[in-house]
FIPALO-653626 format. One line per field, with one value per residue (C-alpha): x, y, z. Coordinates in Angstrom, 2 decimals, padded with zeros to 5 digits. Layout:
BEGIN
c1	[X / ...] .
c2	[Y / ...] .
c3	[Z / ...] .
! end
This chain:
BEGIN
c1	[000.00 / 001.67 / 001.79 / 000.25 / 002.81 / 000.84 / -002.52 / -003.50 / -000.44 / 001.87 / 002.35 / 005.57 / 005.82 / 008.40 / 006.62 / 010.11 / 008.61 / 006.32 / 009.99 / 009.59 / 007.48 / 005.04 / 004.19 / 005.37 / 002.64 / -000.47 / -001.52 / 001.98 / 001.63 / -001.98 / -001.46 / 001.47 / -000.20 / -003.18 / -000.90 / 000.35 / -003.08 / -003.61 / -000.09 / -001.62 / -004.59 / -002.88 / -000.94 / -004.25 / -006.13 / -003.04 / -004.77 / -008.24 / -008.28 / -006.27 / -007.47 / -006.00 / -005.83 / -007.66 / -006.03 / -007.77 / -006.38 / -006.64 / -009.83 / -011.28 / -011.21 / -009.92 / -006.25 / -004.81 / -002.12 / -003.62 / -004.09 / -000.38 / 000.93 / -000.90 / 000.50 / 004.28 / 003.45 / 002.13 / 004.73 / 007.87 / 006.19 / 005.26 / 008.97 / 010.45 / 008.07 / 008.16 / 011.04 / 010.77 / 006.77 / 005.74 / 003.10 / 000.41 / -000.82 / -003.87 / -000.98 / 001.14 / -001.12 / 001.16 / 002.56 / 002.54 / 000.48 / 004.04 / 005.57 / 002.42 / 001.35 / 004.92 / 003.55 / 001.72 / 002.05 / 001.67 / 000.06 / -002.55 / -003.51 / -006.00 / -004.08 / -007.56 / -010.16 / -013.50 / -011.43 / -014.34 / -015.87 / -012.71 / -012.91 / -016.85 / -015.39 / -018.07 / -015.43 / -016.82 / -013.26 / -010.56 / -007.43 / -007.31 / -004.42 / -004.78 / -002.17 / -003.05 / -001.99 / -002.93 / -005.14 / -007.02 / -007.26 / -005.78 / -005.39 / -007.38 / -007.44 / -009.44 / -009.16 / -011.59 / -009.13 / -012.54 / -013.96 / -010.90 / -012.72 / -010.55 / -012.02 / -009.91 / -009.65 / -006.73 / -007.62 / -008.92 / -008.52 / -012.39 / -013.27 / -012.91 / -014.01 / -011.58 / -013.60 / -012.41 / -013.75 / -015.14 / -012.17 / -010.33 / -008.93 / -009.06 / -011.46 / -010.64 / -011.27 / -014.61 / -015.55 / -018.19 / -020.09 / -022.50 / -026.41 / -028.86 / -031.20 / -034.40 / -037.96 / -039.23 / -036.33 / -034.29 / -031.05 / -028.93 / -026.32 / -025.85 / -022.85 / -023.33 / -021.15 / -022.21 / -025.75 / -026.84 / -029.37 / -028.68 / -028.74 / -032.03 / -033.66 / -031.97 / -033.42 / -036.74 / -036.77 / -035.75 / -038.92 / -039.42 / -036.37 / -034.04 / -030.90 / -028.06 / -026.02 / -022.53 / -018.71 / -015.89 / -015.25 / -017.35 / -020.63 / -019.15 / -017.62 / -021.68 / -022.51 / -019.39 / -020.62 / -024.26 / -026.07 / -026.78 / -027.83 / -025.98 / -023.70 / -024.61 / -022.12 / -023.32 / -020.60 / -016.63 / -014.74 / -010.60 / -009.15 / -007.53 / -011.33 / -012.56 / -009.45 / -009.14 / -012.91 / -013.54 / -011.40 / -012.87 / -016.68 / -015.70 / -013.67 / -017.29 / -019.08 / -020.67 / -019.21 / -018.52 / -019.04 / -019.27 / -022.79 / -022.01 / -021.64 / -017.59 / -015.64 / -013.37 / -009.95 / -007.27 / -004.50 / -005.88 / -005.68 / -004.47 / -006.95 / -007.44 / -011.12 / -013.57 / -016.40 / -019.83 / -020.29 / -022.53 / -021.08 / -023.31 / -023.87 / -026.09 / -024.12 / -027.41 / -029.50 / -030.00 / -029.39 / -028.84 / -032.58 / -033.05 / -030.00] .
c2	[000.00 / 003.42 / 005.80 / 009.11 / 011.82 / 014.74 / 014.56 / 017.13 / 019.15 / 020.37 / 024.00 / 026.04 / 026.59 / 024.01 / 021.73 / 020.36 / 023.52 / 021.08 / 020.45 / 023.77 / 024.33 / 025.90 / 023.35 / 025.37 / 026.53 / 024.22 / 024.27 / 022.61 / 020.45 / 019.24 / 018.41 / 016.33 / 014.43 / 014.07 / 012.66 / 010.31 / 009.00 / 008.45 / 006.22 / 004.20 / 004.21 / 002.47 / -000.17 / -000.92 / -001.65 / -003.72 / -006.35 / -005.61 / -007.65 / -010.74 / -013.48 / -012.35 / -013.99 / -012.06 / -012.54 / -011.52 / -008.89 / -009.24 / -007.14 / -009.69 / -006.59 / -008.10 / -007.01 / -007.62 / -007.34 / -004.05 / -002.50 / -003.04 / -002.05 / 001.15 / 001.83 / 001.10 / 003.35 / 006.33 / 005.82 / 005.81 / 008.98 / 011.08 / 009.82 / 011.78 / 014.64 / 015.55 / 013.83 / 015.19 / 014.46 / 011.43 / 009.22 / 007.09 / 004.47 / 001.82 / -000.89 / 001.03 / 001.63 / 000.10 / 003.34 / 003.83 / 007.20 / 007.65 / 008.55 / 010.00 / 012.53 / 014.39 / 015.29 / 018.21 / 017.52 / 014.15 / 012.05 / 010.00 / 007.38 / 004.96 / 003.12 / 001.23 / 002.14 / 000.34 / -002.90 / -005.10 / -003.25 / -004.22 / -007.64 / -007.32 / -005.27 / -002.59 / 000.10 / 001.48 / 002.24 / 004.90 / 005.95 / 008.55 / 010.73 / 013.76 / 016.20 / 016.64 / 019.85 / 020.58 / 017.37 / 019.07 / 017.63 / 020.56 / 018.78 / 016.08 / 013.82 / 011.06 / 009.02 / 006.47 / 004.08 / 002.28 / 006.07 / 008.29 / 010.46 / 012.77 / 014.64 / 017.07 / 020.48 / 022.16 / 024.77 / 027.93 / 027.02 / 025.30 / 021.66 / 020.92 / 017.65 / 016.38 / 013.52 / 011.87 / 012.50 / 009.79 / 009.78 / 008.80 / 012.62 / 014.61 / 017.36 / 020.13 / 020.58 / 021.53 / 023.61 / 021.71 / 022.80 / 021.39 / 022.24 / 023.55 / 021.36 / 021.96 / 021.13 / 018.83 / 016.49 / 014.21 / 012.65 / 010.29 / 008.35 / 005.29 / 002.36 / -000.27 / -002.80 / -001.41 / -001.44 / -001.36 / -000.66 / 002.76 / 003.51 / 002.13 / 003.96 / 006.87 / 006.61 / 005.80 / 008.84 / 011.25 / 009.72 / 010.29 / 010.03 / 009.06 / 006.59 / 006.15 / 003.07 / 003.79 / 002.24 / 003.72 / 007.41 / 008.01 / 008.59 / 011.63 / 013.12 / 012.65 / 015.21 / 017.55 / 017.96 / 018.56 / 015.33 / 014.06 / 016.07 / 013.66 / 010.49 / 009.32 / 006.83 / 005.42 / 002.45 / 002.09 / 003.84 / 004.73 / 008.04 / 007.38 / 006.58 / 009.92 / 012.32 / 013.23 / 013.33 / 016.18 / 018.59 / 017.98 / 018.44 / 021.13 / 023.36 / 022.05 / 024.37 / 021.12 / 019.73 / 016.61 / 016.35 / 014.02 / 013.13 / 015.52 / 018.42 / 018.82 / 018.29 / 014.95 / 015.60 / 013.56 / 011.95 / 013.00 / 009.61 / 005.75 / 004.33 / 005.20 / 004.81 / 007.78 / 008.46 / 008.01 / 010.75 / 013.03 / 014.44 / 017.21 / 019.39 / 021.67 / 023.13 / 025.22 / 021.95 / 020.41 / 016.64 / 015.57 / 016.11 / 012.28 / 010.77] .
c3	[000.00 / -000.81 / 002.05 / 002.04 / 002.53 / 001.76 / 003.36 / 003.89 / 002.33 / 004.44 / 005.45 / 005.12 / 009.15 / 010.76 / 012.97 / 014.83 / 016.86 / 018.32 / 020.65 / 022.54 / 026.00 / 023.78 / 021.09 / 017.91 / 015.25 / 015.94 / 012.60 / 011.42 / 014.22 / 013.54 / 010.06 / 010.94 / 013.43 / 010.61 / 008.07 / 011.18 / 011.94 / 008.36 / 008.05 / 011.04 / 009.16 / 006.23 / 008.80 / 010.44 / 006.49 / 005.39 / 008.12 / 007.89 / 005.00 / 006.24 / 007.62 / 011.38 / 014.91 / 018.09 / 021.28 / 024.48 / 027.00 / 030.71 / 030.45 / 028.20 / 025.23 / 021.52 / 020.37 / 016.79 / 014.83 / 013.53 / 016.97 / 017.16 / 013.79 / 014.50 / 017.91 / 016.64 / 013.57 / 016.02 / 018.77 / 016.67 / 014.51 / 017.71 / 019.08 / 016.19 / 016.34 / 019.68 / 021.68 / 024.76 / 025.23 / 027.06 / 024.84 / 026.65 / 024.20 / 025.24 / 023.98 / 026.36 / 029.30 / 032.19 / 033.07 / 036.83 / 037.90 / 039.97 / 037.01 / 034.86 / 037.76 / 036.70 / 033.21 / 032.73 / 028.35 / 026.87 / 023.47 / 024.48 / 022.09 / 020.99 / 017.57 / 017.02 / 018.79 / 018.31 / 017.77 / 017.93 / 015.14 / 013.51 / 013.88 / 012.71 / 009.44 / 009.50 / 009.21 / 012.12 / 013.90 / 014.25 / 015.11 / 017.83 / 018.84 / 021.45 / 023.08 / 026.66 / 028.56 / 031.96 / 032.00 / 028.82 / 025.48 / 023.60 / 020.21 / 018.71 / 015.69 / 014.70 / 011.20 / 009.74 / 007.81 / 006.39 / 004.50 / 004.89 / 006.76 / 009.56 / 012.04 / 013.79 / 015.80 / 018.34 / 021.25 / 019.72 / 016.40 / 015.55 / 014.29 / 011.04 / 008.69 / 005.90 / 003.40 / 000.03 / -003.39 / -005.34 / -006.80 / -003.85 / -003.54 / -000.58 / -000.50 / 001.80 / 005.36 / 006.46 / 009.28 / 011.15 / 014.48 / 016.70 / 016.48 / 018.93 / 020.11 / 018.65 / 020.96 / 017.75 / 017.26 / 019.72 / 017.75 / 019.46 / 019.28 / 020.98 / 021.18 / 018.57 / 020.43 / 024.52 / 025.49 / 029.36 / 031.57 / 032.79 / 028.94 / 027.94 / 031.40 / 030.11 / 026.69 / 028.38 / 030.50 / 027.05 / 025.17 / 021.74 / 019.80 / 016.78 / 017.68 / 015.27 / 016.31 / 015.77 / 016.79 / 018.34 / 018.89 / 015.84 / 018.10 / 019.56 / 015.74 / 015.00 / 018.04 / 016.89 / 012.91 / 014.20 / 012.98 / 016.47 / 019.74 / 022.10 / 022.69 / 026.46 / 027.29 / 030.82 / 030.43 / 031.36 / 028.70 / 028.87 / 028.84 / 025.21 / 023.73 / 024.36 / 024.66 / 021.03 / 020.54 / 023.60 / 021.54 / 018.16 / 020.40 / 022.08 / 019.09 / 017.81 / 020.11 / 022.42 / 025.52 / 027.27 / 030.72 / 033.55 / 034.86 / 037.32 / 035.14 / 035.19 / 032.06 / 031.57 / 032.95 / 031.98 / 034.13 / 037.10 / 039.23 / 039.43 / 037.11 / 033.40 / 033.06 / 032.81 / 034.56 / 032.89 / 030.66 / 027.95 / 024.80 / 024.21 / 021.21 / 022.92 / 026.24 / 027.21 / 027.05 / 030.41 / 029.60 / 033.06 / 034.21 / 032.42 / 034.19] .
! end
């Protein structure tokens, strides 16, 4: 497979700036870290269509050969982008919080996430890549290996959509933003691989609505380019599956937030997992009241 170099093209601004305390130009850096995700992309679809084994972690969750193509690919790119920043990888996640509660900038990355929608080859996955500051997700990217399709957005800067021609060219980014919810129409989107019942009573208590089933971090990129209202995810998720996605929602104009109302924080403790929590296009809506 030949790998994309110049997706989207490169601008003339030096991204070894991405070194410094300050993180360079985050434009240059962005679009390096796209074509990145879209190299990992290209590792991951060299085994989608293999005949390939699934091993089991300890948390019973599937791991492939792509998940770990992708992961080398990402670590030994971000290595060379920014050597001095730590990188947090799900295939990496051993990291004792005695040594991650000294970084205040770090990757965190999901090579494959929705790997069971992988393994079901409904191109319903992603690769995910995020630059934390502060315990914020400053930078996000997300790529669809499956469609081509990136999603991405850095602090300040807005959210932006990048899909192919049916020619298999790139078209150029889009700005996307999230909508207002309206009193007629109830959009949401909802795990295609997680159901539970704090979601159903949730979806109970709503009422009348539209669901779009979905995989991987794909359900929240649906609440960031306006075509769903929310993504409640009531269920254990990992800091690396929504990291990337809370910048690209937010930069979107939406939030997501805890069930208590406080945005995701990242790094903050021992364990990796996230609270239950609502990705929200509308931040004036009061989504909790069905919780």
């Amino acid at each position: 497979m030949t790998e994309t170099t110049d997706y989207p093209p490169k601008k003339s601004s030096d991204a070894n700036d991405a070194n410094n305390d300050s993180i360079g130009n985050s434009d240059s850096l962005t679009q390096n870290i796209i074509q990145l995700a879209v190299l990992a992309g290209q590792r991951i679809m060299d085994v989608y269509g293999t005949d390939f084994d699934v091993e089991k972690k300890a948390d019973d969750s599937p791991l492939t050969a792509a998940d770990m193509a992708a992961h080398n690919t990402i670590v030994d790119g971000l290595t060379k982008l920014t050597p001095n920043l730590p990188i947090l990888s799900e295939e990496s996640a051993s990291i004792p919080f005695t040594e991650r509660n000294q970084w205040q900038r770090y990757w965190l990355v999901d090579p494959l996430d929705g790997t069971r929608e992988f393994c079901k080859r409904n191109g319903e996955f992603t690769v995910n890549i995020a630059l934390i500051d502060n315990h914020d997700a400053v930078l996000g990217v997300i790529y669809t290996p499956v469609t081509g399709v990136t999603y991405y957005a850095s602090r300040d800067t807005g959210a932006f959509k990048i899909t192919l021609n049916d020619d298999k060219s790139h078209e150029d980014a889009i700005a996307i933003q999230s909508r207002n919810k309206t009193p007629n129409s109830t959009i949401i989107a909802g795990s295609r691989s997680h159901r539970g019942d704090s979601l159903k009573a949730f979806l109970g208590r709503v009422g009348e609505h539209e669901i779009i089933s979905m995989g991987s971090s794909l359900k929240s990129c649906l609440v960031a380019e306006g075509l769903a209202d929310i993504y409640p995810r009531l269920g254990p998720t990992s800091e690396w599956d929504t990291a990337a996605a809370q910048c690209i929602v937010e930069e979107a104009g939406g939030c997501i937030v805890q069930t208590d109302g406080q945005s995701l924080k990242y790094n903050t403790k021992d364990s990796l997992l996230n609270p239950h929590f609502l990705a929200i296009g509308d931040p004036s809506f009061d989504w909790r009241r069905y919780l």
